[in-house]
C-alpha positions as CSV (number, residue, x, y, z in Angstrom):
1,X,0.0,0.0,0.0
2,X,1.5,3.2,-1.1
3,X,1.5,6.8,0.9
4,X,-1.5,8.0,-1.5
5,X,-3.4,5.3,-1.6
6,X,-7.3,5.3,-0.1
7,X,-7.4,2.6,2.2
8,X,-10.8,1.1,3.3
9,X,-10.4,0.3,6.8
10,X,-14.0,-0.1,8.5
11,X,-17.4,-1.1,7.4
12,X,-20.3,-0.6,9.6
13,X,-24.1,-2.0,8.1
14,X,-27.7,-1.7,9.5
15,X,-30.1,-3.7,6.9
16,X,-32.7,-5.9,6.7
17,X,-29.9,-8.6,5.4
18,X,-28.3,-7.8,8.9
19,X,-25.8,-5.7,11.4
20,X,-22.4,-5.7,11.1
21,X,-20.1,-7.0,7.5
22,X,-20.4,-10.4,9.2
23,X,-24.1,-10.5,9.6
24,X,-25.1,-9.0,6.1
25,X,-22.6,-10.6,4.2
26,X,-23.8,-14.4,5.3
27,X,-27.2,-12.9,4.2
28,X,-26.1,-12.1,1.0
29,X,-24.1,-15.1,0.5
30,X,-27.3,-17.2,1.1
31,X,-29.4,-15.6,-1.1
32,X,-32.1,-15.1,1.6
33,X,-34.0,-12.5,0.3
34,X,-35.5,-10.1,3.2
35,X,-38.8,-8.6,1.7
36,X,-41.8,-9.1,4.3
37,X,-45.7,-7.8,4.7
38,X,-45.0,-4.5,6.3
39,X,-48.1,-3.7,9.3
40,X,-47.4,-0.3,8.7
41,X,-48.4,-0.4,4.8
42,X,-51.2,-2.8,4.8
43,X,-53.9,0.4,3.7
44,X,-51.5,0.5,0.6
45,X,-51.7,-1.6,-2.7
46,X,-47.7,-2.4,-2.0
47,X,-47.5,-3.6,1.8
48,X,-44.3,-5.1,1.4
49,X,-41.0,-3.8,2.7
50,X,-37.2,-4.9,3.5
51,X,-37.5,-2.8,6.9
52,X,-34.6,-3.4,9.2
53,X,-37.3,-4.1,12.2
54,X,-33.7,-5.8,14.4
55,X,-32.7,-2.5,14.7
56,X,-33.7,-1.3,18.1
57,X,-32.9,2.6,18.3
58,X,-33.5,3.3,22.1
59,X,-30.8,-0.3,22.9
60,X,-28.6,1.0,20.2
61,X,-28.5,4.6,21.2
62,X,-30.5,5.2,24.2
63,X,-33.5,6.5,25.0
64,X,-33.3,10.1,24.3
65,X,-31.2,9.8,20.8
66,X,-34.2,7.5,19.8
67,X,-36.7,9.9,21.0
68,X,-34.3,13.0,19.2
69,X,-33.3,11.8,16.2
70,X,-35.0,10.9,12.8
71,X,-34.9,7.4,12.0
72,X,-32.4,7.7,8.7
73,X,-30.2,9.6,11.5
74,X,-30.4,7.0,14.2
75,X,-29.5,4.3,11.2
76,X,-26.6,6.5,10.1
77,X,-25.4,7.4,13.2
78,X,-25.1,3.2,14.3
79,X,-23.7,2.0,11.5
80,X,-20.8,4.7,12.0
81,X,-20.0,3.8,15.3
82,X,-19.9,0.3,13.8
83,X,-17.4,1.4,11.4
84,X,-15.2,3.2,13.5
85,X,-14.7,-0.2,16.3
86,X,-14.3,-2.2,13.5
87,X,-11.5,0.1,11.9
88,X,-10.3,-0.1,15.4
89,X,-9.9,3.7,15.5
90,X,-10.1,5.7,18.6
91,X,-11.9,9.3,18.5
92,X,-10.3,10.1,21.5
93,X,-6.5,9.9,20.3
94,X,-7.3,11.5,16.4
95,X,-6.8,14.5,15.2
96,X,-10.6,15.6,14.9
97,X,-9.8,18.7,12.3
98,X,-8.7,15.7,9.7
99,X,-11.6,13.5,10.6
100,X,-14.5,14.4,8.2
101,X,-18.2,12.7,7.5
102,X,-19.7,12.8,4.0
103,X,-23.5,10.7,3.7
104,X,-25.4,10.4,1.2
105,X,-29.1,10.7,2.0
106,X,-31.8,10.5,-0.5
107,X,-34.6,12.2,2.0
108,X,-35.5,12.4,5.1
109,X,-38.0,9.4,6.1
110,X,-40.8,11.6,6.1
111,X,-42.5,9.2,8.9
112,X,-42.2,12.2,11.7
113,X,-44.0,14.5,9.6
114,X,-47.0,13.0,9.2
115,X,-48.1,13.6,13.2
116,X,-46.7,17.4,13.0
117,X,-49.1,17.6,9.8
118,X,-52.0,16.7,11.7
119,X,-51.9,19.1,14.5
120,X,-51.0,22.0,11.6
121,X,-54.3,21.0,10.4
122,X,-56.3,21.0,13.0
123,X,-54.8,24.3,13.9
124,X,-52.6,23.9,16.9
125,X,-49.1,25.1,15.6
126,X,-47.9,25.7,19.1
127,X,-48.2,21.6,19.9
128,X,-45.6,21.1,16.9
129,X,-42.5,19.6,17.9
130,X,-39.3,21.8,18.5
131,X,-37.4,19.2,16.7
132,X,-39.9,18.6,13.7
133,X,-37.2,20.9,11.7
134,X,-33.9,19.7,13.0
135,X,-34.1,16.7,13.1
136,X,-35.5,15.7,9.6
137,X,-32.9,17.9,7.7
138,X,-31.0,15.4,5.4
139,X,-27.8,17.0,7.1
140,X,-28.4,15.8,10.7
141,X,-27.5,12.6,9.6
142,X,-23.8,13.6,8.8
143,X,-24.1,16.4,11.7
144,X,-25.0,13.8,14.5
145,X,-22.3,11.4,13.6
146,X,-19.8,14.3,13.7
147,X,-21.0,15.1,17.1
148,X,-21.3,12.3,19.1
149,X,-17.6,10.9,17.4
150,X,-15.5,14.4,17.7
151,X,-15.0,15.0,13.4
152,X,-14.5,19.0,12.9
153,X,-13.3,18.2,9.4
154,X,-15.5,18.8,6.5
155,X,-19.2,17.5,7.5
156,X,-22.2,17.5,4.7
157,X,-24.5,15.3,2.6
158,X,-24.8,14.8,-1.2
159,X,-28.1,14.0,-2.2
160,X,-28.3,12.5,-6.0
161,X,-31.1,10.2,-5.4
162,X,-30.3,6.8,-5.8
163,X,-26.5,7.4,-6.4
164,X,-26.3,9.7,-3.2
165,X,-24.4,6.8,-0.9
166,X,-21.6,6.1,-3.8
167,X,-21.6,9.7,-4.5
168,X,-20.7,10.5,-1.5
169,X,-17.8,7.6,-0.7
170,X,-16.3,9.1,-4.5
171,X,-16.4,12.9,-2.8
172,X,-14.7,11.6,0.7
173,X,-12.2,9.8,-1.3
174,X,-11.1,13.2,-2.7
175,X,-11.1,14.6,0.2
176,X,-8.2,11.8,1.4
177,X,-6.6,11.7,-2.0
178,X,-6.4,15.5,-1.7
179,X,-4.9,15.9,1.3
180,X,-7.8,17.5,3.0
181,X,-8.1,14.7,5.7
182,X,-6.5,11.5,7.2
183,X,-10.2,9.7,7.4
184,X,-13.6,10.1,6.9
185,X,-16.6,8.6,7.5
186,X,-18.6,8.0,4.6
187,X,-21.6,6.2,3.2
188,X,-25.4,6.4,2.7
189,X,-28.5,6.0,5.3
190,X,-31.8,6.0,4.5
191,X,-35.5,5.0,5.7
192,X,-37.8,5.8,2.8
193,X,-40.7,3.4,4.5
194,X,-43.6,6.1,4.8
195,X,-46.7,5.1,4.1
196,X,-46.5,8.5,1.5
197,X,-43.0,7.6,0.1
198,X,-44.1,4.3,-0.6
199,X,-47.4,5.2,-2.4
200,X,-45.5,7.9,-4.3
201,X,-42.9,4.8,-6.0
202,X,-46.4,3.0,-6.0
203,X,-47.7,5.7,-8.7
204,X,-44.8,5.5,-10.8
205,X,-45.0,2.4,-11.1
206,X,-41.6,0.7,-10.1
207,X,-42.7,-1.3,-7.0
208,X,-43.2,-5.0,-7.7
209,X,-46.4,-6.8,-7.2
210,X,-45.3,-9.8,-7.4
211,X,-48.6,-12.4,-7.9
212,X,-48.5,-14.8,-11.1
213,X,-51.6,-13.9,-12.4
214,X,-51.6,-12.8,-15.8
215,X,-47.1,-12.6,-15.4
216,X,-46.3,-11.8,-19.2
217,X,-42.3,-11.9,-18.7
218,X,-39.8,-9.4,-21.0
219,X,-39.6,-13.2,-23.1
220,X,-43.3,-13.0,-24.2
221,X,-43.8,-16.3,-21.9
222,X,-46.9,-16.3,-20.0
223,X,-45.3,-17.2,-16.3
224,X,-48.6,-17.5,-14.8
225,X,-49.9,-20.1,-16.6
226,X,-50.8,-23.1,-14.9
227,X,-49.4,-25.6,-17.6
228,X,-45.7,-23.5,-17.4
229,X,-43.0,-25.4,-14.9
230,X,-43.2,-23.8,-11.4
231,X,-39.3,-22.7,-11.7
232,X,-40.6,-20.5,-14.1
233,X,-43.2,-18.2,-12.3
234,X,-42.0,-15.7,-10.3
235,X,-43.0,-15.4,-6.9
236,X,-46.4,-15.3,-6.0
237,X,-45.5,-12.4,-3.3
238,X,-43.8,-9.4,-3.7
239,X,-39.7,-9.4,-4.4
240,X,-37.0,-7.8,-6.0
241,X,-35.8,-10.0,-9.0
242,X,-33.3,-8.5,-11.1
243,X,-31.8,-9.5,-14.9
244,X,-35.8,-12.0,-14.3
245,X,-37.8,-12.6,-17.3
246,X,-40.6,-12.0,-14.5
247,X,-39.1,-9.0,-13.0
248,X,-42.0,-5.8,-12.0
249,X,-39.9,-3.6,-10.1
250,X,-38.5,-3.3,-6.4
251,X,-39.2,-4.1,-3.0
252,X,-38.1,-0.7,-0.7
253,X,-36.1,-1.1,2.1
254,X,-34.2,1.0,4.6
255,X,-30.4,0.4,6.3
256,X,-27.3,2.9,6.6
257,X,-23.6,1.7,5.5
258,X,-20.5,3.4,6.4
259,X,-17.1,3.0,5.0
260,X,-14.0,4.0,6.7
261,X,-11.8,5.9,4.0
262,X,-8.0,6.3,5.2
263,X,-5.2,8.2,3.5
264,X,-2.4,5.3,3.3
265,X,0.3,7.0,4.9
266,X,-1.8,7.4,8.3
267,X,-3.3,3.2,7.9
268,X,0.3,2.1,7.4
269,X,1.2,4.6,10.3
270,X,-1.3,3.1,13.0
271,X,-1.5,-1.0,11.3
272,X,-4.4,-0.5,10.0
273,X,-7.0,-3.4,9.2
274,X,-7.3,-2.8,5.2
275,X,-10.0,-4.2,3.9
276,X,-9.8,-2.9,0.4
277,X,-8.3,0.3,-1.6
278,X,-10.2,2.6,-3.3
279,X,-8.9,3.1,-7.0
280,X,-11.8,4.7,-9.1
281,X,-14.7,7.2,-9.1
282,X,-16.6,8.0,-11.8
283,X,-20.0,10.5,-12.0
284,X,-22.4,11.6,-14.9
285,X,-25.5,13.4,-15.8
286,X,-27.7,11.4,-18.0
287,X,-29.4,15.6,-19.1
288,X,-32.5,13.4,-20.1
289,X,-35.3,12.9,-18.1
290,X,-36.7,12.8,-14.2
291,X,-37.0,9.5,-13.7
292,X,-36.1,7.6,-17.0
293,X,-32.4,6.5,-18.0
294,X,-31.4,7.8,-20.8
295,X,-32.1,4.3,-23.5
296,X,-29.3,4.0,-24.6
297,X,-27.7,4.3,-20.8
298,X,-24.6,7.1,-22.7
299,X,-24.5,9.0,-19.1
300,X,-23.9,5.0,-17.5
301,X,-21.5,4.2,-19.8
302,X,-19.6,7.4,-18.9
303,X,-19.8,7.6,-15.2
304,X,-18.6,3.5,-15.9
305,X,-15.5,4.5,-18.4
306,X,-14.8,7.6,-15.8
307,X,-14.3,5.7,-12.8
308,X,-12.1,2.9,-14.8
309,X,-9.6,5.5,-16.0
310,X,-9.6,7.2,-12.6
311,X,-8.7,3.7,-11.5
312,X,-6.1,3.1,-14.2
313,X,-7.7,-0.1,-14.5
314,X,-8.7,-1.5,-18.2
315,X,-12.1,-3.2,-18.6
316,X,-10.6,-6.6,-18.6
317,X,-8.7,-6.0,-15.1
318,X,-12.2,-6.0,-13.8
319,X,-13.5,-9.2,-12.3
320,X,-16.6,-8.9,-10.5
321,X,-19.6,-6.3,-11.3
322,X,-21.7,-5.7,-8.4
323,X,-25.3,-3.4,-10.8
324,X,-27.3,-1.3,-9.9
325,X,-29.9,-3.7,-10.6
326,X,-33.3,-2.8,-9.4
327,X,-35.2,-5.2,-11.5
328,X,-37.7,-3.0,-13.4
329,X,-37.7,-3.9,-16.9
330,X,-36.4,-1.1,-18.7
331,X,-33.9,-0.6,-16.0
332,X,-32.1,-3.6,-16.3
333,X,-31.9,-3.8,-19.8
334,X,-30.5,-0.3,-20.0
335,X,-27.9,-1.8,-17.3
336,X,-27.3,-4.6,-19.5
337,X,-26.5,-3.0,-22.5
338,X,-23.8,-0.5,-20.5
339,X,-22.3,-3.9,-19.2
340,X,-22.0,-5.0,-22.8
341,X,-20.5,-2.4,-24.6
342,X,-17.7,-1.6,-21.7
343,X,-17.2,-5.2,-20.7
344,X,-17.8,-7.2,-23.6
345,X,-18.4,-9.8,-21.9
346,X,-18.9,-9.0,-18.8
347,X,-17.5,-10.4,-15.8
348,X,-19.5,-12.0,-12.9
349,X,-22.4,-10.4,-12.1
350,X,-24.8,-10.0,-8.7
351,X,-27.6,-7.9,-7.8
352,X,-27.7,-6.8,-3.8
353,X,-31.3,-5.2,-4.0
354,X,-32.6,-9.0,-4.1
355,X,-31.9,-9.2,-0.9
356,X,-31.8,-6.3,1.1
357,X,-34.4,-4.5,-1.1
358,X,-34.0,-0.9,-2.6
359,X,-32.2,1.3,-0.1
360,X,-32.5,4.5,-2.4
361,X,-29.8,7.0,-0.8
362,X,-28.5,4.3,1.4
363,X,-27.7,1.5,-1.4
364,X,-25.1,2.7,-2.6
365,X,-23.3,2.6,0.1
366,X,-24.4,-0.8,1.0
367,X,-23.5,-2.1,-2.3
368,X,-19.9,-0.8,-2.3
369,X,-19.7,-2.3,1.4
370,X,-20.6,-5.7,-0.1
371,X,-18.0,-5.0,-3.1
372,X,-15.8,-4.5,-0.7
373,X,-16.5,-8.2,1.4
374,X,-16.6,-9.8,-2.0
375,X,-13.0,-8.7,-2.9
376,X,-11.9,-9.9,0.7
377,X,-13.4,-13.4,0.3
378,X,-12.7,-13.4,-3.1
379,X,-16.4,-14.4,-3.9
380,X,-19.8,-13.6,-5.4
381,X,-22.9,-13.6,-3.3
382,X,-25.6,-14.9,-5.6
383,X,-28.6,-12.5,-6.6
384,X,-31.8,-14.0,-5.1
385,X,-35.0,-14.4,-6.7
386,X,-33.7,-15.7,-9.7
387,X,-35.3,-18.4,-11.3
388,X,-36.2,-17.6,-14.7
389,X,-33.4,-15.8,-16.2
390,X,-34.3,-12.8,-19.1
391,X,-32.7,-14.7,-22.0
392,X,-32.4,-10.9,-24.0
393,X,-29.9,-9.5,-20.8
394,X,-26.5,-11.9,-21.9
395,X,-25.0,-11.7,-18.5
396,X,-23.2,-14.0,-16.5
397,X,-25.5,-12.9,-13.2
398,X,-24.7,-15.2,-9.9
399,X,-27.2,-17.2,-9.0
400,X,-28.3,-19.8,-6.4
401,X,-25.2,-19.8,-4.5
402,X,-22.0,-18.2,-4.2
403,X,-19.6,-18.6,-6.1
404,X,-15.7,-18.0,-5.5
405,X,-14.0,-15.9,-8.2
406,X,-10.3,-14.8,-7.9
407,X,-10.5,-11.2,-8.3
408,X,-8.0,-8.1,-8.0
409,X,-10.7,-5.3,-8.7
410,X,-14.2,-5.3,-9.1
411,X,-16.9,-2.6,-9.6
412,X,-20.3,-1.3,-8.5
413,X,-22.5,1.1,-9.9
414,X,-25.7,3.5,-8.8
415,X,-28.0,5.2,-11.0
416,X,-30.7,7.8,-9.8
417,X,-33.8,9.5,-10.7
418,X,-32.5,13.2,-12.3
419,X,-29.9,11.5,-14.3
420,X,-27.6,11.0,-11.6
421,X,-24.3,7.9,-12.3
422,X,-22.0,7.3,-9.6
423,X,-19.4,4.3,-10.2
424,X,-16.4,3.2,-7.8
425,X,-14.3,0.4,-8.4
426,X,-12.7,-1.2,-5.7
427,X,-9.0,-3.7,-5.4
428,X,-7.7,-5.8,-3.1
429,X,-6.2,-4.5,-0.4
């Protein structure tokens, strides 16, 4: 490991798939899929979620931090402290002006709104919460963990929709590679599980149904008919099934991941655990429409090509592609086709979002933390729900179990509603 490298040193995870790297990645690597009938959501058409119900705020952080704080804060704030014991870093002895936090955050959960709403309405504004405003700011999140750990180095969120966790891990490795600090704390949190956030994805149409009634797959196969083999219907509940000829969308979830970035000089100066390195960052506008990628995925393909130069890598020193893959049908075709024309034939391929669900801000930064544990054990984690694979997307996705592949550097990718691309690429530490 050289002086300028970015070192990886920490991961900290709260998802449905788990706590903790150990946790989450024996989740993955058993393709146990974590979608479940959500209580909260039953009035809805979608009442299916990849909630992290485990995660118990007021054990975790105590009863007035889980009182306080927002729940994309409390997640964020956990899976920090996570990361910073298991980088075996000590906030007392650092130098807290070269400690920064960059999160990404998608929104604020809107869940602790919906209660201030209602007394707004029925006109008592006085019996509004003092901490309706601060604590659902999408800042808090990176503000709390900068608190309650002692960082006074640069402290803010990005917010680029689904891309905003890798976003941010590419904008705190520039702050290491340029000197500005020795660590940050970086990642993604999120809990988009409102009852209104989830009818809004409802409306456009990307959640899955799941059901096999009338299940026309992207082959022209009718999955739900009785006379076709049972491998090939897709569930009959709910679930996340990317690169499926049956695939109708997403399952949401909610989780925070945090990544440990270290200049080399100060890992190699303390021992450092090094999980990984952090080579490559690439980000693009696709300029074409709110919630569409562009067709012919150009923006993709350049936030892809971006963040392999950056690396110095070429496309064949890439061995493992963890997509974006939210299994909506136009989504992962567009994915596909960026996979092809880089790759040419691609290298192994797995789909996290199978299993911990769509994480929005937050997956991101749970996919490059599960990059990150596939370079270490030098294996793929297989993408669940697949059973029927979409004969037109020609790649060579994981599936049913985990598979080991020697690897040196491998790649994940987030795309977002606005156009937004964020790619890192990840080697061996």
């Amino acid at each position: 490991m050289r002086a300028d490298d970015v070192a990886v040193t920490g991961l900290g995870l709260v998802t449905a798939a788990g706590t903790g790297a150990g946790e989450f990645w024996r989740t993955l690597c058993a393709g146990r899929p974590t979608a479940r009938p959500d209580p909260a959501l039953v009035a809805l058409p979608h009442t299916f979620s990849c909630r992290a119900d485990h995660f118990d705020p007021e054990r975790e952080l105590g009863g007035r931090l889980s009182r306080r704080l927002d729940r994309f804060t409390q997640l964020g704030l956990s899976a920090a402290q996570q990361a910073v014991l298991d980088a075996k870093l000590d906030p007392g002895s650092w130098v807290p002006e070269r400690v920064g936090v960059v999160l990404g955050v998608g929104s604020n959960s809107l869940e602790r709104y919906a209660p201030e709403f209602h007394r707004l309405a029925a006109g008592r504004p006085t019996k509004i919460s003092p901490y309706a405003l601060p604590r659902s700011v999408p800042n808090m999140a990176a503000g709390e963990v900068a608190i309650h750990l002692g960082c006074r180095g640069p402290n803010f969120v990005t917010s680029s929709a689904c891309a905003s966790g890798a976003t941010a891990i590419g904008v705190a490795r520039d702050l290491v590679r340029s000197g500005t600090c020795d660590v940050v704390l970086t990642g993604g949190t999120e809990s988009g599980l409102a009852p209104m956030a989830v009818a809004g994805f409802g409306q456009l149409g990307v959640l899955s149904r799941g059901g096999t009634e009338g299940a026309i797959g992207t082959d022209g196969a009718d999955h739900g008919d009785p006379s076709c083999e049972p491998s090939c219907r897709p569930p009959c509940e709910p679930s996340c099934r990317p690169f499926d000829a049956t695939r109708d969308g997403f399952v949401l979830g909610e989780g925070a991941a945090v990544l440990v970035l270290e200049s080399g000089a100060h890992a190699r100066a303390r021992c450092a655990p090094v999980r990984a390195l952090l080579r490559g960052y690439g980000a693009s506008a696709d300029a074409h429409h709110a919630t569409a990628p562009h067709p012919e995925g150009r923006g993709a393909e350049q936030a892809v090509r971006s963040a392999l130069a950056d690396a110095g890598c070429a496309p064949g020193d890439i061995h493992h592609v963890n997509a974006h893959g939210t299994a909506t049908v136009v989504g992962d075709a567009v994915e596909t086709a960026v996979l092809r024309r880089v790759f040419g034939e691609p290298p192994p391929v797995t789909a996290a979002k199978s299993v911990t669900g769509h994480v929005l801000g937050a997956s991101g930064a749970i996919e490059a933390a599960a990059t990150v544990l596939s370079l270490q054990e030098q294996t793929v984690p297989p993408t669940a729900n697949l059973v029927h694979p979409d004969p037109a997307l020609d790649l060579d996705v994981v599936a049913g179990r985990p598979r080991p592949v020697p690897m040196d550097a491998a790649l994940t990718s987030s795309f977002g509603f606005g156009g937004q691309n964020a790619v890192l690429v990840f080697t061996a530490g």
